[in-house]
C-alpha positions in Angstrom: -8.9 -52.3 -5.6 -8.3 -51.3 -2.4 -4.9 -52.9 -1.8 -4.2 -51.1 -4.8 -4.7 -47.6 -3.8 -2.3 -49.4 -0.6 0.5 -49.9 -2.7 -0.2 -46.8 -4.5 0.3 -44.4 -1.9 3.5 -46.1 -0.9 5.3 -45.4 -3.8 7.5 -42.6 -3.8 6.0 -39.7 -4.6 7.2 -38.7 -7.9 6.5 -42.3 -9.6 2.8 -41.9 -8.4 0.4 -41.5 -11.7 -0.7 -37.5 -11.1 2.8 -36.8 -11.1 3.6 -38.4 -14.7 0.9 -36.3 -16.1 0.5 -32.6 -16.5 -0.8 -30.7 -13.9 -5.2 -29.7 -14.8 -5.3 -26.1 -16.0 -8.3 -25.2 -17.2 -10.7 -27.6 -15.8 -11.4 -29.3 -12.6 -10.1 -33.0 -12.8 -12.4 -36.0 -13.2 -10.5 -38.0 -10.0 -9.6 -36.7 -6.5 -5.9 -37.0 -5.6 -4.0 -37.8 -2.6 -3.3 -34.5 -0.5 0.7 -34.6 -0.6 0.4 -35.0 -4.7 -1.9 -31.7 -5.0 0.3 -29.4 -2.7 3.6 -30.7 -4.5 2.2 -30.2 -8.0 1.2 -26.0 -6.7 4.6 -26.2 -4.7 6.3 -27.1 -7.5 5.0 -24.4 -9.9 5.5 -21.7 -7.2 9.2 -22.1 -7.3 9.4 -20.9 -10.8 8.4 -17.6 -9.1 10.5 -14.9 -7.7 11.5 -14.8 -4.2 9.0 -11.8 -2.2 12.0 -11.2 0.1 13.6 -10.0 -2.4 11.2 -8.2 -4.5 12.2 -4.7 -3.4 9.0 -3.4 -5.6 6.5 -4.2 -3.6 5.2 -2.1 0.1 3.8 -5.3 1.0 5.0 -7.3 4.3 7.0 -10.3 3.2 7.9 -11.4 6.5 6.4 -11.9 10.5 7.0 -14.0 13.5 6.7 -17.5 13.7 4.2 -17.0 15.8 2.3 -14.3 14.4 2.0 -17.1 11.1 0.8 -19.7 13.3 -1.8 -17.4 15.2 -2.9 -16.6 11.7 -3.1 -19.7 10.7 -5.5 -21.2 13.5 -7.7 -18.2 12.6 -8.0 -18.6 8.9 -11.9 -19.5 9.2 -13.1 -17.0 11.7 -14.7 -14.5 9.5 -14.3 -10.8 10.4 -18.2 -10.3 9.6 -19.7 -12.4 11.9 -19.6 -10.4 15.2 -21.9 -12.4 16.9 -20.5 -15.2 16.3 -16.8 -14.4 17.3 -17.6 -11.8 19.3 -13.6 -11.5 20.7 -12.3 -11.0 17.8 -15.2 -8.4 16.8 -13.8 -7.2 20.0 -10.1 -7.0 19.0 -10.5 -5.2 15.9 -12.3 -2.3 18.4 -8.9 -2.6 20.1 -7.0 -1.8 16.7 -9.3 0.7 16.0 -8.4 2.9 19.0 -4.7 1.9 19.3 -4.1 3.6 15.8 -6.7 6.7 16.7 -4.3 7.0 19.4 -1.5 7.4 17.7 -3.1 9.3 15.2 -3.8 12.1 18.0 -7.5 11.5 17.5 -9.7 13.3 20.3 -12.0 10.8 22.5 -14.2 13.9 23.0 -14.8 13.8 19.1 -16.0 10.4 19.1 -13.6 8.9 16.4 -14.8 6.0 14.0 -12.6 3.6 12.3 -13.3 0.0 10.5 -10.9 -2.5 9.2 -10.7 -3.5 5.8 -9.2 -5.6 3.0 -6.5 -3.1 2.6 -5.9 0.3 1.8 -8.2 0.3 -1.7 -11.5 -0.3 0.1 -10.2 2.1 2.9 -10.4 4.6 0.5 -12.9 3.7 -1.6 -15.0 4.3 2.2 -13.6 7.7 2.9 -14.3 8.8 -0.7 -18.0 7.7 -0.1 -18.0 8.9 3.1 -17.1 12.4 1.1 -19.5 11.9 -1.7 -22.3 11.5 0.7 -21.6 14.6 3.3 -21.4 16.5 -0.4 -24.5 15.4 -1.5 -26.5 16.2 1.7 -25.2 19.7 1.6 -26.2 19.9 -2.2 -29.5 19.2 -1.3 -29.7 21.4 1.6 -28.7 24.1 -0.8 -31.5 24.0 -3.1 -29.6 22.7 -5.8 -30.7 19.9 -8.0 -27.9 19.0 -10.1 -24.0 19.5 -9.9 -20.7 17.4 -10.8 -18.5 16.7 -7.2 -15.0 16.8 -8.1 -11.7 15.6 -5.8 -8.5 17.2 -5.9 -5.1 15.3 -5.6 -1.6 15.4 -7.3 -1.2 13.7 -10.2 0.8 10.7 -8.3 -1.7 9.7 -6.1 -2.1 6.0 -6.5 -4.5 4.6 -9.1 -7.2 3.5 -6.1 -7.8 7.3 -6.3 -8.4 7.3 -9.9 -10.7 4.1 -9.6 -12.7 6.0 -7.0 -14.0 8.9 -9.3 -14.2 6.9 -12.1 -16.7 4.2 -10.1 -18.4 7.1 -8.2 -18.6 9.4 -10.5 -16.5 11.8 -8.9 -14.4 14.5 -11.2 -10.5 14.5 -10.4 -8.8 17.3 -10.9 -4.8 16.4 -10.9 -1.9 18.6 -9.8 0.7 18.2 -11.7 4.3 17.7 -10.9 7.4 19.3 -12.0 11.1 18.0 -13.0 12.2 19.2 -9.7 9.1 18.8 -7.4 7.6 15.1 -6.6 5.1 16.2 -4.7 2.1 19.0 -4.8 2.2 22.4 -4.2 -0.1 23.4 -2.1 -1.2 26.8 -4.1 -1.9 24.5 -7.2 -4.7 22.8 -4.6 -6.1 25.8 -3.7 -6.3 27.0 -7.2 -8.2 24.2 -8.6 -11.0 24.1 -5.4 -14.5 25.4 -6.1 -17.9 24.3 -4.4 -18.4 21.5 -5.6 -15.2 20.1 -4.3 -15.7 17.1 -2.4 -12.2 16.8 -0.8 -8.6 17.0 -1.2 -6.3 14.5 -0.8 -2.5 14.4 0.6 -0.5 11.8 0.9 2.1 10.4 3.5 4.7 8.6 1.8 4.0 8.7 -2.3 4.2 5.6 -4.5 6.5 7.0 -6.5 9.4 8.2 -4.5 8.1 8.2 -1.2 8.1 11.4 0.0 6.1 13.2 2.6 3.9 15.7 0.9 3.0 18.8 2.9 0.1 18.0 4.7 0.7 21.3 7.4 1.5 23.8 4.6 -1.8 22.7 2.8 -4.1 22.8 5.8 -2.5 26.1 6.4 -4.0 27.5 3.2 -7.0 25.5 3.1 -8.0 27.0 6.6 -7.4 30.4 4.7 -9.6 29.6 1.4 -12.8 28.3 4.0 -12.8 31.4 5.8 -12.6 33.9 2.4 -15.2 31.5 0.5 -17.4 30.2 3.5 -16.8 26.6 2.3 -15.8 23.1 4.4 -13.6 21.9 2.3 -11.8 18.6 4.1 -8.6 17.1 4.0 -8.0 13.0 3.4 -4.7 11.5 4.3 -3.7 8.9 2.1 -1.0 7.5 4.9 -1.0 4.1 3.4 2.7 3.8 3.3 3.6 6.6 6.4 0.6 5.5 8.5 2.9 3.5 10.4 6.4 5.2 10.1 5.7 9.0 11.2 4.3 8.4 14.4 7.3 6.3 15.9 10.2 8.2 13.6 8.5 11.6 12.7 6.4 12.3 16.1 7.0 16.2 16.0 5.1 16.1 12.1 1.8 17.4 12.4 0.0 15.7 9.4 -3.1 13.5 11.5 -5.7 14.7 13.3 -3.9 16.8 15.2 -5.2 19.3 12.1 -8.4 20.5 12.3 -9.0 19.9 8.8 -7.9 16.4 8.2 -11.2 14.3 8.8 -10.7 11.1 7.5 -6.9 9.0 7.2 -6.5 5.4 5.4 -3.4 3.3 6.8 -2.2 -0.5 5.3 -1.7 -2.8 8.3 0.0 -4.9 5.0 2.6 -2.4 4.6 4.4 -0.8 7.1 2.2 -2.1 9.9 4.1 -5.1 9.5 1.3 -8.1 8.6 1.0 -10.1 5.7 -1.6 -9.0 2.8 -4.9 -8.5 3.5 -5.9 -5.8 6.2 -6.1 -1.7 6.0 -7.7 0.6 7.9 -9.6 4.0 7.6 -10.6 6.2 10.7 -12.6 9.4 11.1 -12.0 11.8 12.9 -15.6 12.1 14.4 -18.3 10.2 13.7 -20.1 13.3 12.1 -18.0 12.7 9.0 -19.5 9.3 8.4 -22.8 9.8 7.3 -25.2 7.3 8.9 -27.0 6.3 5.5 -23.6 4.7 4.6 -23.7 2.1 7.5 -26.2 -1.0 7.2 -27.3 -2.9 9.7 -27.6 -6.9 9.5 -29.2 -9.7 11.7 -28.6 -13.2 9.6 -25.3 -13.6 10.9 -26.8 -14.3 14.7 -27.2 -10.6 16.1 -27.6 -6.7 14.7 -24.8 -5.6 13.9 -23.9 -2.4 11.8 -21.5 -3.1 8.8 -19.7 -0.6 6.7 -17.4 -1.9 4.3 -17.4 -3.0 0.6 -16.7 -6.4 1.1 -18.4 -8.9 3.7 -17.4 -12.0 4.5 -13.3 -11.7 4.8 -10.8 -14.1 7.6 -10.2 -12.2 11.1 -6.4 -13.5 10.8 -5.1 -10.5 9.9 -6.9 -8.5 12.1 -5.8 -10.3 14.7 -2.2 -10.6 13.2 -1.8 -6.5 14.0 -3.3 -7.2 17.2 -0.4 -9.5 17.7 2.5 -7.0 15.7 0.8 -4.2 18.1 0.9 -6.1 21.7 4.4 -7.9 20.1 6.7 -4.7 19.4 5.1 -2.0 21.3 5.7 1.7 20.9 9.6 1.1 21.1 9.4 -2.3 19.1 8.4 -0.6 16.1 10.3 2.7 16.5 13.5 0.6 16.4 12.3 -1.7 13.3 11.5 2.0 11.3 14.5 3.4 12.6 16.5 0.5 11.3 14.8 0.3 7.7 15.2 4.1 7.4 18.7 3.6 8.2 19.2 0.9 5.8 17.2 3.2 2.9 19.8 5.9 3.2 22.6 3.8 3.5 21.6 2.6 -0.1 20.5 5.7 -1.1 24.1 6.8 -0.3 26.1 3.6 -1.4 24.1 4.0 -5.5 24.8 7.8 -5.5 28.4 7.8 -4.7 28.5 4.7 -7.9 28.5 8.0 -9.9 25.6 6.6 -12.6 22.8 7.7 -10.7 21.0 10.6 -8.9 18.6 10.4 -6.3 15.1 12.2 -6.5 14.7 11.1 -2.9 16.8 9.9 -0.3 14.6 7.5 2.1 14.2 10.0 5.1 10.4 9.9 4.8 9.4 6.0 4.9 12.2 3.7 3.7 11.8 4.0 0.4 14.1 6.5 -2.3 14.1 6.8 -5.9 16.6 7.5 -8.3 17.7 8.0 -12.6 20.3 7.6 -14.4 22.0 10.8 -14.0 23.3 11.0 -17.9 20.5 11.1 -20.2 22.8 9.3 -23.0 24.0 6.5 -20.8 24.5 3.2 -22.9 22.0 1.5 -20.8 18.3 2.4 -19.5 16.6 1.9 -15.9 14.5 -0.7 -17.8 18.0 -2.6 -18.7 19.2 -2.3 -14.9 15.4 -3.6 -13.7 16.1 -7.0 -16.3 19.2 -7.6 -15.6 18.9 -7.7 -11.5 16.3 -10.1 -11.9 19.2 -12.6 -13.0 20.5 -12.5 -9.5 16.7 -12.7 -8.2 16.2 -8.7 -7.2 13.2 -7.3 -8.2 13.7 -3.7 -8.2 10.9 -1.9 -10.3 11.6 0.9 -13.4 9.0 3.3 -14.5 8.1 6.5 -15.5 6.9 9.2 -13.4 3.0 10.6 -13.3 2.1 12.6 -16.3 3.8 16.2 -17.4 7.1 14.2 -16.4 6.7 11.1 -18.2 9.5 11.4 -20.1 11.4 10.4 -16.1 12.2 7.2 -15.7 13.5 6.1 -12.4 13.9 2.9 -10.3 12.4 3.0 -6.7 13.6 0.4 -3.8 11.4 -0.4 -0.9 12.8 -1.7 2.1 11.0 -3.8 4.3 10.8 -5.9 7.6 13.5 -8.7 7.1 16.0 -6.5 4.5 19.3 -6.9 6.6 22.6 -4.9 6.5 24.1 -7.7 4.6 21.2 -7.9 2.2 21.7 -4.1 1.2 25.4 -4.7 0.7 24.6 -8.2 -1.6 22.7 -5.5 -3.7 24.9 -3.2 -3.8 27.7 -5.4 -5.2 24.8 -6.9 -8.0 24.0 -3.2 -9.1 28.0 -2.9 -9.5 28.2 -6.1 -11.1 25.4 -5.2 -13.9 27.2 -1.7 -14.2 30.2 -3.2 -15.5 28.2 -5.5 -17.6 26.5 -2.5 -19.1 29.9 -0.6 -20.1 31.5 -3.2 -21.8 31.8 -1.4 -25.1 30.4 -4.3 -26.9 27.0 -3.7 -24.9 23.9 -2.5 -27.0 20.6 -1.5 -25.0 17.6 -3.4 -24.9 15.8 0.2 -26.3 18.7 0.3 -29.2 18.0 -3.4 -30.0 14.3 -3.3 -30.7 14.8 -0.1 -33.0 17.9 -2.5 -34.8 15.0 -5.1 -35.3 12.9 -2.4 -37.2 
């Protein structure tokens, strides 16, 4: 039997018996395998997918060093939770912590708190609790006994927001947008506050076109509405996307804690902080905006050791992976990458409005990432037709509509990332071309106008 399993193994590998047979599905297989055969059989499935460097949808890091991957990879199994036990890279993610209060203007005289985290949605999942907490003890102070919090935000905040009221049983009240405006207005925040709001919420570097909202102009007039109604109403920074971008391309933009009202600020180290998926951040500005009864303390892991996040055990690597991106580029390192992608955005932004089919609800100033429609509303073809057909030359570039009250929008958004070169931009440019002269063909019918033939 042995000599068997000898002979077996020598074979080439795609005459071996697990590769003659359908790959298990549903249910764990009665026999082990040899290693190679199980990471061909995934391997081979994973082709049929698309390639990430060219999915122009996703904010997500899709590329790092060589040697950030193979730091990352030695450190897959030291887990982030056990301080004690990997007490340097406990130690590193302090580092982190401080390097993007730093640049977030933070005061050391404030005493400012941070913690890592999966990513962005459990950052704000923290800061919203963090919130609901601070609301609750000031409830109570107050003498009342019962009240609903509620959180203000425009209506394209992105749907963590939305999961945050709904699990914590938080109000939202949206702003909504307008055909011309992408962004809020900071008078229809103001004029949807009361007492029992919680926070409100900006964000640096929208989901849906990218834009900077205005962070200054709404502090401005949130300073104004404390003093006439004696309230502390807060500001969180959703700076998911800019977190990483303003401070090395927009210094001079006062949106951080350099704004007395802005206590809290979430950032993805998985976007624009240049690591692969799987590590956020969220900072306060002081540690008297995160309420004590939020942190726990635990000693099974080998010490005491205060935790506060949603998940628990999770891999250091990526942790240690911004560590590496931050000691790696340095300030001028990742002003020239953002500078470079910027550059990039606009000169794509540029290139698809001068086609003469499209116009541009943003241009890719803010982070590099615009937005555009088709700018006759009875083309032949739909931003849902140009999404399909790209995907024929492998680009994944996402259609949608926009947030409610300007729904009937539909637009295609293009995120450029780390590893999108020159050359890359100009290879999309001529595929976008390419399907535009596919789509006037006068024998072309819509994908829309087909499924309404079918009827």
């Amino acid at each position: 039997m042995h000599k068997v399993e000898k002979k077996s193994d020598s074979l080439p590998l795609y005459t071996r018996a697990p590769m003659a047979e359908p790959i298990p599905k549903y249910k764990i297989p009665e026999e082990s395998m040899a290693p190679d055969i199980a990471y061909e059989l995934i391997h081979d499935e994973l082709m049929l997918e698309g390639n990430a460097r060219l999915n122009l949808a996703t904010f997500v890091t899709t590329r790092m060093d060589s040697q950030a991957e193979k730091l990352m990879n030695e450190t897959f199994n030291k887990n982030m939770i056990d301080k004690d036990e990997y007490p340097v890279t406990a130690d590193i993610e302090k580092r982190c912590i401080n390097i993007i209060s730093h640049l977030f203007h933070a005061q050391p005289d404030e005493n400012p708190m941070g913690v890592s985290t999966l990513g962005s949605s459990e950052a704000v999942m923290l800061a919203g609790l963090a919130f609901k907490k601070r609301w609750q003890r000031g409830l109570k102070k107050s003498g009342k006994t019962a009240a609903v919090p509620n959180m203000v935000m425009g209506s394209n905040v992105q749907v963590v927001w939305e999961k945050f009221c709904r699990y914590w049983d938080v109000e939202p009240r949206y702003v909504s947008m307008s055909p011309d405006r992408y962004v809020i207005d900071p008078d229809d925040i103001i004029a949807n506050i009361d007492e029992n709001t919680i926070a409100v919420v900006a964000t640096l570097g929208t989901t849906y076109t990218g834009q900077f909202e205005p962070i200054k102009a709404l502090h401005d007039k949130l300073e104004v509405y404390n003093k006439e109604h004696g309230t502390e109403v807060t500001i969180h920074v959703d700076a998911a996307s800019g977190g990483f971008v303003a401070p090395f391309i927009h210094p001079d933009l006062e949106w951080d804690f350099r704004l007395p009202l802005v206590t809290s600020i979430n950032v993805s180290g998985h976007k624009y902080g240049l690591v692969y998926p799987g590590v956020g951040w969220v900072l306060w500005r002081s540690k008297n905006f995160l309420p004590d009864e939020l942190v726990f303390r635990v000693n099974y892991l080998g010490g005491d050791m205060p935790t506060f996040t949603l998940n628990f055990s999770r891999p250091g690597n990526q942790v240690l992976g911004q560590y590496y991106n931050f000691l790696r580029l340095g300030h001028d390192g990742y002003k020239r990458i953002m500078t470079q992608l910027r550059d990039t955005a606009s000169y794509l932004a540029d290139s698809i409005e001068k086609m003469g089919y499209f116009q541009l609800l943003s241009h890719g100033d803010d982070i590099p990432v615009f937005a555009f429609k088709l700018k006759d509303p009875n083309s032949p073809f739909t931003v849902f037709d140009l999404s399909t057909k790209m995907r024929e030359w492998g680009w994944q570039v996402p259609a949608y509509a926009m947030p409610p009250d300007i729904e009937n929008i539909n637009i295609l958004r293009i995120v450029i990332r780390e590893g999108f070169s020159r050359d890359m931009a100009d290879q999309l440019l001529v595929h976008i071309q390419e399907a535009l002269n596919y789509f006037l063909k006068p024998s072309y019918v819509s994908t829309d106008q087909k499924v309404a033939f079918s009827h």
